[in-house]
FIKOLZA-1660 file (N, C-alpha, C; in steps of 0.1 Angstrom, whole numbers, plus 5000, padded with zeros to 4 digits):
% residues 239
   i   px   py   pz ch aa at
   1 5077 5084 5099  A  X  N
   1 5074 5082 5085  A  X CA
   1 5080 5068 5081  A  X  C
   2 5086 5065 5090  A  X  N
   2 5095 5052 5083  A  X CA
   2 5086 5040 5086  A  X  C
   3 5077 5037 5090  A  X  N
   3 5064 5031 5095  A  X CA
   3 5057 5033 5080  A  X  C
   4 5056 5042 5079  A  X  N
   4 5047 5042 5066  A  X CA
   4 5051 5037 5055  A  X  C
   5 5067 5036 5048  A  X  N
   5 5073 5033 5043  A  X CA
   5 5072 5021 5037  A  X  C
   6 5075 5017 5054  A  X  N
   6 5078 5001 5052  A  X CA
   6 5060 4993 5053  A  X  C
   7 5052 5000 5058  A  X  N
   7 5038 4994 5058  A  X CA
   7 5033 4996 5044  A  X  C
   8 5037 5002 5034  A  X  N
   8 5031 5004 5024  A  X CA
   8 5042 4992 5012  A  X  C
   9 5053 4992 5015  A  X  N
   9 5063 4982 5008  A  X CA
   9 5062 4969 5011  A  X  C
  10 5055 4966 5025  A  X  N
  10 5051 4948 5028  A  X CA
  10 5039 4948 5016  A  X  C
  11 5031 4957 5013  A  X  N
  11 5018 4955 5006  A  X CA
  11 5023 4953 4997  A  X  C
  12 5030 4963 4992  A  X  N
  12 5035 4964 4977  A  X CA
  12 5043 4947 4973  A  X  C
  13 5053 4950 4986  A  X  N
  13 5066 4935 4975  A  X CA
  13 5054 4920 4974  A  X  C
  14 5049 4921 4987  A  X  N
  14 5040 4907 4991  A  X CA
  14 5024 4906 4985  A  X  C
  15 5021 4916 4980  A  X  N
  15 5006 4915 4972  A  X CA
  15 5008 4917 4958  A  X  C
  16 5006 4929 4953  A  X  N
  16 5011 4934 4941  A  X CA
  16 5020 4928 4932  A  X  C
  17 5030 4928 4933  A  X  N
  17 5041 4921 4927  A  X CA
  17 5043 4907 4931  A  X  C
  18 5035 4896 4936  A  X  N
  18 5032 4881 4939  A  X CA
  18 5024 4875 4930  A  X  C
  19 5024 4886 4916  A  X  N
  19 5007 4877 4907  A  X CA
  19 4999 4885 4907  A  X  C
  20 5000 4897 4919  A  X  N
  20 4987 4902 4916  A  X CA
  20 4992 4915 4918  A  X  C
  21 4998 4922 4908  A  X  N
  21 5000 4935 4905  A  X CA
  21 4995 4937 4893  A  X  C
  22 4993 4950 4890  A  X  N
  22 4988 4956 4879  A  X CA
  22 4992 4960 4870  A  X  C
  23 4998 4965 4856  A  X  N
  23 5006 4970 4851  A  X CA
  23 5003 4986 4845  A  X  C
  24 4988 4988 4851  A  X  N
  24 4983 5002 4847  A  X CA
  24 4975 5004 4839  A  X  C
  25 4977 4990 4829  A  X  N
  25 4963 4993 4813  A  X CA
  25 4950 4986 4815  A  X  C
  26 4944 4989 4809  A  X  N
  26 4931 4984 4811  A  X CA
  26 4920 4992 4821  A  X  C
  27 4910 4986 4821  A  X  N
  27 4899 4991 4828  A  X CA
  27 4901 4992 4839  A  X  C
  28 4893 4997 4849  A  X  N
  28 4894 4995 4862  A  X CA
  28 4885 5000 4871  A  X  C
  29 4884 5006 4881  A  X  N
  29 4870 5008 4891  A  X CA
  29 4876 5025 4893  A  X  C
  30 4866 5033 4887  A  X  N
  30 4869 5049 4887  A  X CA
  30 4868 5053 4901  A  X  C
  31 4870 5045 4909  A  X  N
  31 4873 5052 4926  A  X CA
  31 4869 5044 4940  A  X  C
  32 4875 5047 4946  A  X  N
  32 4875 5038 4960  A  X CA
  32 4884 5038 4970  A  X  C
  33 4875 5038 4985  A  X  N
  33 4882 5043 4994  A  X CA
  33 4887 5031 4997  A  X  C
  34 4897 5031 5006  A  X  N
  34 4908 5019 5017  A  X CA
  34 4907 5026 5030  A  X  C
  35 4914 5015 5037  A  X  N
  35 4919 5015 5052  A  X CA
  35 4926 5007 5054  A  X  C
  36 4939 5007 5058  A  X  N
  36 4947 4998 5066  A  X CA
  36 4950 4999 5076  A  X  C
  37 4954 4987 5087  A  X  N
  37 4960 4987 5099  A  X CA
  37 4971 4977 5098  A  X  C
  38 4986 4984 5101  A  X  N
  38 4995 4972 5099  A  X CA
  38 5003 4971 5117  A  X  C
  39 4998 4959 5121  A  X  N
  39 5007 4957 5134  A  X CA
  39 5019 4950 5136  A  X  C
  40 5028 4958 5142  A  X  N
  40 5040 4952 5142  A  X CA
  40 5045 4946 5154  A  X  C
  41 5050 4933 5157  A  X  N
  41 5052 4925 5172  A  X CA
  41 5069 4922 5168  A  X  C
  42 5079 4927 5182  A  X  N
  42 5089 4923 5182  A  X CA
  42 5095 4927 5191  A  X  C
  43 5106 4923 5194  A  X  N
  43 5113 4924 5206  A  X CA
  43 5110 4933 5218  A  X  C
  44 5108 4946 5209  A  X  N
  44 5106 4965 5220  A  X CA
  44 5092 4964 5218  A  X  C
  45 5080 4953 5217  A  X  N
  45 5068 4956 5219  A  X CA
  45 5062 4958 5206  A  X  C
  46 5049 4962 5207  A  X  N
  46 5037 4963 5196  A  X CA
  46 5038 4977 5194  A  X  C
  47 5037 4979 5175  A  X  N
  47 5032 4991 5169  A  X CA
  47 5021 4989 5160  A  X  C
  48 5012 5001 5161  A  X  N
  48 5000 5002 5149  A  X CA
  48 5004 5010 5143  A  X  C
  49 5002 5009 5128  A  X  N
  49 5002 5017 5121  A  X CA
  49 4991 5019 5117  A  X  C
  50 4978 5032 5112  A  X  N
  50 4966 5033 5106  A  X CA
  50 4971 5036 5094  A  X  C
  51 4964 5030 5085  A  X  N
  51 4967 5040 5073  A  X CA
  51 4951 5045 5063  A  X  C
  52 4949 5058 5058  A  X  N
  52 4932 5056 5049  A  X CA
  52 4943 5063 5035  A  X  C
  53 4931 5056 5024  A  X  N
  53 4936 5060 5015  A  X CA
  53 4919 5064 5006  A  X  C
  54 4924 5075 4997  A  X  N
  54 4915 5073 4985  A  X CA
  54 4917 5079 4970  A  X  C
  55 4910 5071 4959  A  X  N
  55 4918 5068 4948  A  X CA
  55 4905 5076 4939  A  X  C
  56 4912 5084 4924  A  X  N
  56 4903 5086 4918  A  X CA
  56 4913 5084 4899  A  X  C
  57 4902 5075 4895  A  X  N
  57 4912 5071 4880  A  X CA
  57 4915 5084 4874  A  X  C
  58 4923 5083 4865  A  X  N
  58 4936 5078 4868  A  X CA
  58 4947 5075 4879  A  X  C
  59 4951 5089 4881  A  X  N
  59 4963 5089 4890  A  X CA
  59 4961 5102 4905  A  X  C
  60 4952 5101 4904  A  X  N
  60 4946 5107 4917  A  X CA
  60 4944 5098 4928  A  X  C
  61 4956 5105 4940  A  X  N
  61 4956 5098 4952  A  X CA
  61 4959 5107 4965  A  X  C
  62 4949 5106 4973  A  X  N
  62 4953 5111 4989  A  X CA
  62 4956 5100 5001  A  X  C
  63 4961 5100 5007  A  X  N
  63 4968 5089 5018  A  X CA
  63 4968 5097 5031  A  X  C
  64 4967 5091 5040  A  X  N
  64 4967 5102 5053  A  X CA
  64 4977 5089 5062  A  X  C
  65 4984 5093 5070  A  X  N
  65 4990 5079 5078  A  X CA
  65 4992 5085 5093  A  X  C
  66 4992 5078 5101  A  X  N
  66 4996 5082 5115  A  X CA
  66 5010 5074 5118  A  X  C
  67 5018 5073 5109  A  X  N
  67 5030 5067 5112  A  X CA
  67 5041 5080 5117  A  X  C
  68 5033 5092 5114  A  X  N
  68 5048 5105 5117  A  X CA
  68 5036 5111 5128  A  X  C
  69 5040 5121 5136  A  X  N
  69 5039 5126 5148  A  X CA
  69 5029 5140 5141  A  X  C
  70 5023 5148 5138  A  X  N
  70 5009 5141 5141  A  X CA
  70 5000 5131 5132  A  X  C
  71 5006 5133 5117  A  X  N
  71 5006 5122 5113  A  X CA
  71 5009 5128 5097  A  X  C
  72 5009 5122 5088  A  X  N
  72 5015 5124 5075  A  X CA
  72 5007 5124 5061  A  X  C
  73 5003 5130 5058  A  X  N
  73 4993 5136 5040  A  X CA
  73 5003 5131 5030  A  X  C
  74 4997 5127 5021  A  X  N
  74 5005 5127 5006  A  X CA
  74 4990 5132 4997  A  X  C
  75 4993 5141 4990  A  X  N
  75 4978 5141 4976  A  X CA
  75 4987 5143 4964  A  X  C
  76 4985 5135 4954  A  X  N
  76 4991 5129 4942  A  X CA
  76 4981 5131 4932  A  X  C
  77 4984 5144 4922  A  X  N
  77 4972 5147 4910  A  X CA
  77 4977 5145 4901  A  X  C
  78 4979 5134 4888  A  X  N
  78 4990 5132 4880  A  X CA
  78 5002 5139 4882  A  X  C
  79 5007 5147 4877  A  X  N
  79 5020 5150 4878  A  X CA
  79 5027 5164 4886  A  X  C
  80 5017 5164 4898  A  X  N
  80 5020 5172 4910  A  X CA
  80 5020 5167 4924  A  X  C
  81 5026 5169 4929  A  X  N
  81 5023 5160 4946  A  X CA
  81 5027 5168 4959  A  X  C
  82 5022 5170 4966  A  X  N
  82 5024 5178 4979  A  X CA
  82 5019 5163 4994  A  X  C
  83 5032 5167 5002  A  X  N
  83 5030 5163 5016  A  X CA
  83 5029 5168 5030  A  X  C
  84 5021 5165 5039  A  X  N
  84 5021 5172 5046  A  X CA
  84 5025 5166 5059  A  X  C
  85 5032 5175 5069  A  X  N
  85 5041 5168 5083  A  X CA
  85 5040 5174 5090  A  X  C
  86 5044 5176 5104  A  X  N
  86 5042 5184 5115  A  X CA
  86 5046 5201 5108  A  X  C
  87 5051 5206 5097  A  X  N
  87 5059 5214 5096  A  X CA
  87 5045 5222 5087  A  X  C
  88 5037 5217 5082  A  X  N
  88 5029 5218 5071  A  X CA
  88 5028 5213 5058  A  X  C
  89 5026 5218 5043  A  X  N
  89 5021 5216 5035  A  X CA
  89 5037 5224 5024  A  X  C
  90 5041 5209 5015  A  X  N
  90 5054 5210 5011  A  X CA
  90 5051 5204 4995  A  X  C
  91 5051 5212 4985  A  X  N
  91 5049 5209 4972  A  X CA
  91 5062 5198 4969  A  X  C
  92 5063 5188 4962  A  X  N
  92 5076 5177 4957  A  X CA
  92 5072 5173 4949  A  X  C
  93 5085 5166 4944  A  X  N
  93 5084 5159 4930  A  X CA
  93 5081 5151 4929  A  X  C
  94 5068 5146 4922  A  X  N
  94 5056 5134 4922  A  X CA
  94 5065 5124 4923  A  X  C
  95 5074 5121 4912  A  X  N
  95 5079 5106 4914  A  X CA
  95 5085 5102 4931  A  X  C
  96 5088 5113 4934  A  X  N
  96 5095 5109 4950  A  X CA
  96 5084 5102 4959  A  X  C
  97 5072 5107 4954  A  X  N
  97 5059 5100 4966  A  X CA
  97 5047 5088 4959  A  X  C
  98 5050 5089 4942  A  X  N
  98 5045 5080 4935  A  X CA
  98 5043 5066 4939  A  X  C
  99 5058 5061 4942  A  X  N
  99 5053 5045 4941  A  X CA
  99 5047 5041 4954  A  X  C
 100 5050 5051 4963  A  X  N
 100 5043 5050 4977  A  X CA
 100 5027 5049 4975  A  X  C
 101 5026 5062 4971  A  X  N
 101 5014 5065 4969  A  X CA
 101 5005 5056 4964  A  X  C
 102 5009 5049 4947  A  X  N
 102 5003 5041 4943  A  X CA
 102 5001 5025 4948  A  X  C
 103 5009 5024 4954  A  X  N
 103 5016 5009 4958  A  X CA
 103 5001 5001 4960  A  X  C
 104 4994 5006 4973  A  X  N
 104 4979 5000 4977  A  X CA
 104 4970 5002 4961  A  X  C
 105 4969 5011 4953  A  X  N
 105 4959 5013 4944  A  X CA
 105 4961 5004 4938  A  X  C
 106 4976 4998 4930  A  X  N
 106 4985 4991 4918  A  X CA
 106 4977 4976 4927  A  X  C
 107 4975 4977 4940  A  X  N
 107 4976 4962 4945  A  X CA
 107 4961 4957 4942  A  X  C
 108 4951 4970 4949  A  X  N
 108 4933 4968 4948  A  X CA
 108 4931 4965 4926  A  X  C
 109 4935 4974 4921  A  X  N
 109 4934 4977 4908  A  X CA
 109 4936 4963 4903  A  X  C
 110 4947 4959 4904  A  X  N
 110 4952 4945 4897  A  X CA
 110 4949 4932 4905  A  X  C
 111 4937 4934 4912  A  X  N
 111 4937 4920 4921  A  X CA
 111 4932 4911 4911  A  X  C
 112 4926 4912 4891  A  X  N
 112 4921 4901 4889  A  X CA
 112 4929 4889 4887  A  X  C
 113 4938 4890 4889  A  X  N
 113 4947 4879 4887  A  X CA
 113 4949 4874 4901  A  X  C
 114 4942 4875 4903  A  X  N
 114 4950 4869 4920  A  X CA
 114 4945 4851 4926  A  X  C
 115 4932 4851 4916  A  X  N
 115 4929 4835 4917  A  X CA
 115 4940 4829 4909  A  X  C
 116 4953 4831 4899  A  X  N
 116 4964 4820 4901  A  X CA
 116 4971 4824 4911  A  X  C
 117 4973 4833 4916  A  X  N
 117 4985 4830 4927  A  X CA
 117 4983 4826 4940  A  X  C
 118 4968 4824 4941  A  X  N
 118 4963 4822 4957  A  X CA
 118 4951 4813 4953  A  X  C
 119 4950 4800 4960  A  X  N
 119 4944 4788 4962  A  X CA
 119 4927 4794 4969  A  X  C
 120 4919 4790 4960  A  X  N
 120 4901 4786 4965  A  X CA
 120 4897 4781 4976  A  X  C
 121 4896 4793 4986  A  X  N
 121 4890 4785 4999  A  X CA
 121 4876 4786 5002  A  X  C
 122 4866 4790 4991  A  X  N
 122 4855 4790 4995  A  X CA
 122 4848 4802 4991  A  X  C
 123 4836 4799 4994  A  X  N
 123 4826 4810 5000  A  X CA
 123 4831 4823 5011  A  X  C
 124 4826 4835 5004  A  X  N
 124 4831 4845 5013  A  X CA
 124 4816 4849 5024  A  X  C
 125 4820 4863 5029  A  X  N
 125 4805 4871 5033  A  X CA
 125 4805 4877 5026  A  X  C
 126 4792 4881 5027  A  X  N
 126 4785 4891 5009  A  X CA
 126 4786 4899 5016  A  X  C
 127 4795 4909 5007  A  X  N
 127 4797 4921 5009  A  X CA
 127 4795 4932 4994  A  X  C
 128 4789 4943 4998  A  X  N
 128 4777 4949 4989  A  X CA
 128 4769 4944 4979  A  X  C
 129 4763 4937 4986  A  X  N
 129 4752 4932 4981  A  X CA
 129 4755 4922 4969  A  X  C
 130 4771 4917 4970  A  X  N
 130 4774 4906 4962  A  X CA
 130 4783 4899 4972  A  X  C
 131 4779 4884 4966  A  X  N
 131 4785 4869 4964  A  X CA
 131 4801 4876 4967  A  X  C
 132 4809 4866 4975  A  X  N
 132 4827 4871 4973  A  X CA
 132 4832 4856 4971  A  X  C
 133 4839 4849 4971  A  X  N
 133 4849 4843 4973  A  X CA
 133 4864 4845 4981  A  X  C
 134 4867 4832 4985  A  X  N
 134 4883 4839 4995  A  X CA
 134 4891 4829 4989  A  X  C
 135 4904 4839 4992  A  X  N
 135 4916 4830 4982  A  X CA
 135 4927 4831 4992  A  X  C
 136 4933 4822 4997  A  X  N
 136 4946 4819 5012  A  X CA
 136 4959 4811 4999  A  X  C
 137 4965 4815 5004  A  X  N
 137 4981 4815 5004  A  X CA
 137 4988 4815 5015  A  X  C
 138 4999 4798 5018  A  X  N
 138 5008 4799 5029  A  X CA
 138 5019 4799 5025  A  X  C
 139 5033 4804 5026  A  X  N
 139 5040 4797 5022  A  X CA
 139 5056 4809 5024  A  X  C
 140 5068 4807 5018  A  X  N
 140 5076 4818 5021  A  X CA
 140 5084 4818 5009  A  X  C
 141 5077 4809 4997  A  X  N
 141 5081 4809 4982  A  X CA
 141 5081 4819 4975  A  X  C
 142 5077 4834 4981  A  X  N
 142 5076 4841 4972  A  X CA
 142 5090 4855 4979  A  X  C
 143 5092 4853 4987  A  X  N
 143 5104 4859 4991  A  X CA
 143 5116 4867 4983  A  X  C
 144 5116 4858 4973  A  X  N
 144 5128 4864 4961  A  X CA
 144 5123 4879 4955  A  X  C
 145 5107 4873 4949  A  X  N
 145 5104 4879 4947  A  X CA
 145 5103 4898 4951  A  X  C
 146 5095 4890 4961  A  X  N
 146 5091 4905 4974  A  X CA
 146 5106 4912 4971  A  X  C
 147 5120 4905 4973  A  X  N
 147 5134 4916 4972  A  X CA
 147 5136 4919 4961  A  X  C
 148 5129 4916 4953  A  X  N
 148 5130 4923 4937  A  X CA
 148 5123 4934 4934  A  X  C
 149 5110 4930 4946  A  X  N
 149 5099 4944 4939  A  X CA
 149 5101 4955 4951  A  X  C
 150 5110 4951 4962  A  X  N
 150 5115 4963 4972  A  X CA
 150 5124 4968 4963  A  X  C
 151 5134 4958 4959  A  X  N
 151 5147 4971 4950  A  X CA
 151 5143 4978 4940  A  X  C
 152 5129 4973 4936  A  X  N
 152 5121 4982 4926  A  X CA
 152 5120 4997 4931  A  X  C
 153 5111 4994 4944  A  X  N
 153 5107 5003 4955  A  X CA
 153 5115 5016 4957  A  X  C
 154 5129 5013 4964  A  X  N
 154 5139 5013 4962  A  X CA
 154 5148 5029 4955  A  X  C
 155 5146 5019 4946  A  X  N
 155 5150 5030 4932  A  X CA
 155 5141 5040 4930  A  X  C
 156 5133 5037 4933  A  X  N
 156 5122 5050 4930  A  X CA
 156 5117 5058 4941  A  X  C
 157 5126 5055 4953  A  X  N
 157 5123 5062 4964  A  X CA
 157 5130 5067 4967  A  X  C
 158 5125 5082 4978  A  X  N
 158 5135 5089 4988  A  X CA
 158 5145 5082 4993  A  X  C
 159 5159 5088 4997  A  X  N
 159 5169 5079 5005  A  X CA
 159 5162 5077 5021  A  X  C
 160 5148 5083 5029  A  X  N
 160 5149 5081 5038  A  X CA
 160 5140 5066 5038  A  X  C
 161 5131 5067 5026  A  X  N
 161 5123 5055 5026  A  X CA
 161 5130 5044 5021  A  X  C
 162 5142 5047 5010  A  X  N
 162 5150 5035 5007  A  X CA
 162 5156 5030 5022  A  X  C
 163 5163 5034 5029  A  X  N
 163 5169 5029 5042  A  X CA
 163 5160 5020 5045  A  X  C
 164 5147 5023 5055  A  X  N
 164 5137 5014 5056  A  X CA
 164 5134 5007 5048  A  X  C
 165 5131 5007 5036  A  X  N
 165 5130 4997 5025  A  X CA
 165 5139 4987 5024  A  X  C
 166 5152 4989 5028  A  X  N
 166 5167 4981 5025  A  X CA
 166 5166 4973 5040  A  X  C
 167 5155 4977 5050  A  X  N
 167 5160 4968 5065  A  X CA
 167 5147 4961 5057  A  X  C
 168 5137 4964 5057  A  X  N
 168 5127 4950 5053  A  X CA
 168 5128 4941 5041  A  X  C
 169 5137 4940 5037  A  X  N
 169 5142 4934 5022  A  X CA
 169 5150 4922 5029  A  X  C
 170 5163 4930 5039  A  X  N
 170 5171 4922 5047  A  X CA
 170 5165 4912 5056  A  X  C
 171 5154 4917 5059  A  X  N
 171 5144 4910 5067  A  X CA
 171 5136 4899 5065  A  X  C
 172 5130 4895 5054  A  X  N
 172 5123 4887 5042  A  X CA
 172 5132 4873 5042  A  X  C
 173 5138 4871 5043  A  X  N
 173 5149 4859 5040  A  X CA
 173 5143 4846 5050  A  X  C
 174 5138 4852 5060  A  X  N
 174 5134 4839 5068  A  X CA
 174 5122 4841 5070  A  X  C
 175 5110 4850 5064  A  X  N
 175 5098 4851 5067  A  X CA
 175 5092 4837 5063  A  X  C
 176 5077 4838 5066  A  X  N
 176 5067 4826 5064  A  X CA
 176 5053 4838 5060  A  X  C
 177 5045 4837 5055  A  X  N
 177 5036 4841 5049  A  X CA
 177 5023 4837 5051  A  X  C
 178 5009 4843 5056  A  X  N
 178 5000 4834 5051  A  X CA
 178 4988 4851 5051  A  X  C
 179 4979 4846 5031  A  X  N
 179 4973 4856 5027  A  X CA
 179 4962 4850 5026  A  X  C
 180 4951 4859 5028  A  X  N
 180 4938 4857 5024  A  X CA
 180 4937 4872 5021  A  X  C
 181 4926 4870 5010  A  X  N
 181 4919 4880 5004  A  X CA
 181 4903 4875 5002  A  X  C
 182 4895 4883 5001  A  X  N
 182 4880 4884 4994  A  X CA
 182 4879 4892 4982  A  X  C
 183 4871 4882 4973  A  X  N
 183 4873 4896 4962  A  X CA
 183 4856 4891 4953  A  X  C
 184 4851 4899 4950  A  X  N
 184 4839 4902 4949  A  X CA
 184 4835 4890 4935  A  X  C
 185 4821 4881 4937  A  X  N
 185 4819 4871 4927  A  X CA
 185 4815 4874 4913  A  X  C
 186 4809 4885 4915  A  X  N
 186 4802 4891 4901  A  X CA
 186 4813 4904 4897  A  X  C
 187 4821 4914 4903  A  X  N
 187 4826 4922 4903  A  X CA
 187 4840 4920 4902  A  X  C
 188 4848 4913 4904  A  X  N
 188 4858 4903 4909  A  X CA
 188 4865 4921 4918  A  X  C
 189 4857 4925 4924  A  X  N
 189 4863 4938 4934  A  X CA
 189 4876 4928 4946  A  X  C
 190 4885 4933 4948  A  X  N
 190 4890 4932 4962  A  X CA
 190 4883 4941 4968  A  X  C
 191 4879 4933 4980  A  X  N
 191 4871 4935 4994  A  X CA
 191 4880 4936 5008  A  X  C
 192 4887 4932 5006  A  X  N
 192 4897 4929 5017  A  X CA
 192 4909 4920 5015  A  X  C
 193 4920 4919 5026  A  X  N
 193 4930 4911 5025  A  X CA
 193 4938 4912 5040  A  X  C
 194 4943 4903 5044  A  X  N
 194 4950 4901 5058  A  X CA
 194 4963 4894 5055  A  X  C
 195 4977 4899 5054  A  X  N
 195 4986 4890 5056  A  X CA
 195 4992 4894 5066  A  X  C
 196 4996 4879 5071  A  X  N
 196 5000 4874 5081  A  X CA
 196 5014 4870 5079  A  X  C
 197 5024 4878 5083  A  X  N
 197 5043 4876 5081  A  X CA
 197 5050 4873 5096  A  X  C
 198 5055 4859 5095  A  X  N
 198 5067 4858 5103  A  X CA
 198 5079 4854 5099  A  X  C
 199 5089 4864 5107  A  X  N
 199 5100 4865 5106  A  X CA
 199 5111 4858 5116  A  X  C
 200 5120 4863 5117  A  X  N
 200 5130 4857 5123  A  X CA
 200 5129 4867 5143  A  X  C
 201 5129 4871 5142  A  X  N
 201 5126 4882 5155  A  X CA
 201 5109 4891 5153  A  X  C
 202 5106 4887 5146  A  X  N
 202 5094 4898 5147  A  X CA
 202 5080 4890 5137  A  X  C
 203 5066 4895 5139  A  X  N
 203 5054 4894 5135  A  X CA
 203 5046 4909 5125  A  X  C
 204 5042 4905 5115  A  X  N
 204 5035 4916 5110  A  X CA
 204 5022 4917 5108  A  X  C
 205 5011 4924 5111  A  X  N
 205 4999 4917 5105  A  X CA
 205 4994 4929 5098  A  X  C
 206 4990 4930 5089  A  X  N
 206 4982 4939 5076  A  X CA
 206 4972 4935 5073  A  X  C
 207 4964 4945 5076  A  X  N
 207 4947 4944 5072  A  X CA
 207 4944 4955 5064  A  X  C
 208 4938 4950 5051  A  X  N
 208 4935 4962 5042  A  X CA
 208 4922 4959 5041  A  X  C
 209 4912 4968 5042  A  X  N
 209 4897 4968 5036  A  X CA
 209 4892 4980 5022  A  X  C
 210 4889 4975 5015  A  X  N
 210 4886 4985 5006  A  X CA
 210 4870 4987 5004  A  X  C
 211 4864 5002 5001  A  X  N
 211 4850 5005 5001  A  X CA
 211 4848 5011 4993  A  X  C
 212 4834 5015 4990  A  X  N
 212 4828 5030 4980  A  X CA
 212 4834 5029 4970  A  X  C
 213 4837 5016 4961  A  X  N
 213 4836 5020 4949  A  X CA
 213 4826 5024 4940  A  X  C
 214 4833 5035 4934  A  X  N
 214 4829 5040 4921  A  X CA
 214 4820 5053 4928  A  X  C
 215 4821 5058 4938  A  X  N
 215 4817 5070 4950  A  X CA
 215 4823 5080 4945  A  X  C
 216 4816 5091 4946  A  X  N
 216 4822 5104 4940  A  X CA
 216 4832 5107 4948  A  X  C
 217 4845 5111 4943  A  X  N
 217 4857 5115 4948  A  X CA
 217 4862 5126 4946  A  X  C
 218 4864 5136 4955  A  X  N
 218 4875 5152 4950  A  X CA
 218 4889 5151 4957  A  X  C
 219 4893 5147 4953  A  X  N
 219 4912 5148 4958  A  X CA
 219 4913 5165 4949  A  X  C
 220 4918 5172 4962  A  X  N
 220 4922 5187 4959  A  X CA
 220 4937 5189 4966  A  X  C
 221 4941 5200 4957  A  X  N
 221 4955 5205 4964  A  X CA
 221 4954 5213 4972  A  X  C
 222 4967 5212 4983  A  X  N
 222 4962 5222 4994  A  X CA
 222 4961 5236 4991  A  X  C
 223 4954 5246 4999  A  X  N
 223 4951 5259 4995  A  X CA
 223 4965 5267 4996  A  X  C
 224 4974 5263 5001  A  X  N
 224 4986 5267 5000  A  X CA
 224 4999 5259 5002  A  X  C
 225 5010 5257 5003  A  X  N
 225 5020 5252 5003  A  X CA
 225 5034 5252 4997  A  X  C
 226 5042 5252 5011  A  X  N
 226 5059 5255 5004  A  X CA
 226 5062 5254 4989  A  X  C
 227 5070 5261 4981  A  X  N
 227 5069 5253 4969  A  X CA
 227 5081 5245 4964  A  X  C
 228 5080 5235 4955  A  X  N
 228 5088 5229 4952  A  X CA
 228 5106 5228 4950  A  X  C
 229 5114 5221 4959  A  X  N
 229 5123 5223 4962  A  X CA
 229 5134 5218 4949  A  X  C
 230 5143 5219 4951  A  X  N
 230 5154 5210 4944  A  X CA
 230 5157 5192 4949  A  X  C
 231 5158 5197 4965  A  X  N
 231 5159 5187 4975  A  X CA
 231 5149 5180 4978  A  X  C
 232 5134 5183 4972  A  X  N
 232 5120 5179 4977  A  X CA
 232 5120 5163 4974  A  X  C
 233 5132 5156 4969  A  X  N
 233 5130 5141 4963  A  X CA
 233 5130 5137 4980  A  X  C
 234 5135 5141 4986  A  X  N
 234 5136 5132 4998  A  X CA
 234 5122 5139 5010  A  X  C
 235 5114 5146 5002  A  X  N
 235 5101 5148 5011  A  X CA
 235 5094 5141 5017  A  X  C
 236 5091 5127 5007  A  X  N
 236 5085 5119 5012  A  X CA
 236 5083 5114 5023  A  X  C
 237 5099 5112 5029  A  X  N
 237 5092 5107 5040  A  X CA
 237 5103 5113 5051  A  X  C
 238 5105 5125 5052  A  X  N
 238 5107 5137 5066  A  X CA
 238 5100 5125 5077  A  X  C
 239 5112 5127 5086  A  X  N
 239 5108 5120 5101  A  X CA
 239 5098 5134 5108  A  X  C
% end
């Protein structure tokens, strides 16, 4: 789980919170699926992480990750949330899996702002049947940042995801950065985005694609599941 954590908090500190986060209001795209792959290079070798996600406005979200053994569920219906782990299906308290959960949505949702924080590099590929544009960012000026929107993170997280949250924060201090995104010409949709993080001992690379907007979506609760604990704050992210 701690793979997932931290692959959903590079997105979060380094996209979202860089210019191009969201703050929730306003319009937005009533649904759409993702995919990420985040690869990790360092000392003990290469890890993938997969991650799929899919979103329904408002606050409807299911996430599937292969970062836990066999792999890890979150479904988030406004103000209910259940996860699921090798153990099964565990009702918790939404805020405990919220900022996780939302983190990629808050990032795709709020990309119109992302032409000030990221430089015009052109012509993209047309993707669905529209014009894109791409927008690159190099640089490691945003760093402060990213540890403000992890202790954001942080605070609103399980103690097992804050741990991992608190080593990639420590980590940030000597990264280098470089972002590109596509984001749609007539739609201004994010289409995609790749960053590219080095560090002091290690490499990250994150690839998000997003699709099927505005595609009919059912995020459902599971047909059964443990029910909600006292302790369930730290569900999120059970190794």
């Amino acid at each position: 789980m701690r793979l997932y954590c931290l692959a959903v908090g590079l997105v979060a500190s380094i996209f979202m919170l860089r210019g191009c986060g969201s703050s929730g209001s306003g319009s937005g795209p009533s649904s759409f699926h993702y995919t990420q792959t985040t690869t990790w290079v360092d000392g003990g070798g290469t890890k993938v992480n997969h991650m799929e996600g899919w979103y329904k406005a408002p606050d409807s979200v299911r996430v599937v990750s292969d970062s836990a053994t066999p792999f890890f569920e979150i479904v988030l219906l406004g103000s209910n949330a259940w996860v699921r782990d090798r153990t099964g299906w565990s009702e918790v308290d939404p805020e405990s899996v919220r900022p996780l959960a939302m983190a990629n949505v808050q990032s795709i949702v709020g990309v119109s702002v992302a032409e000030q924080a990221l430089g015009d590099a052109g012509q993209g590929p047309l993707t669905a049947g529209e014009p894109t544009r791409r927008y690159r960012g190099s640089s490691n000026s945003g760093a402060e940042n990213e540890r403000k929107a992890i202790d954001e993170l942080i605070a609103r997280s399980s103690p097992e995801c804050a741990q991992g949250l608190q080593e990639l924060k420590q980590d940030l201090s000597t990264e280098v950065q470089q972002i590109e995104i596509v984001v749609g010409g007539n739609t201004n949709r994010l289409y995609s985005s790749v960053i590219d993080t080095t560090r002091r001992s290690s490499t990250v690379k994150t690839e998000l694609t997003i699709d099927e907007y505005g595609a009919p979506v059912e995020i459902q609760p599971p047909a059964s599941a443990l029910p909600l604990k006292s302790s369930s704050s730290s569900a999120a992210c059970r190794p």
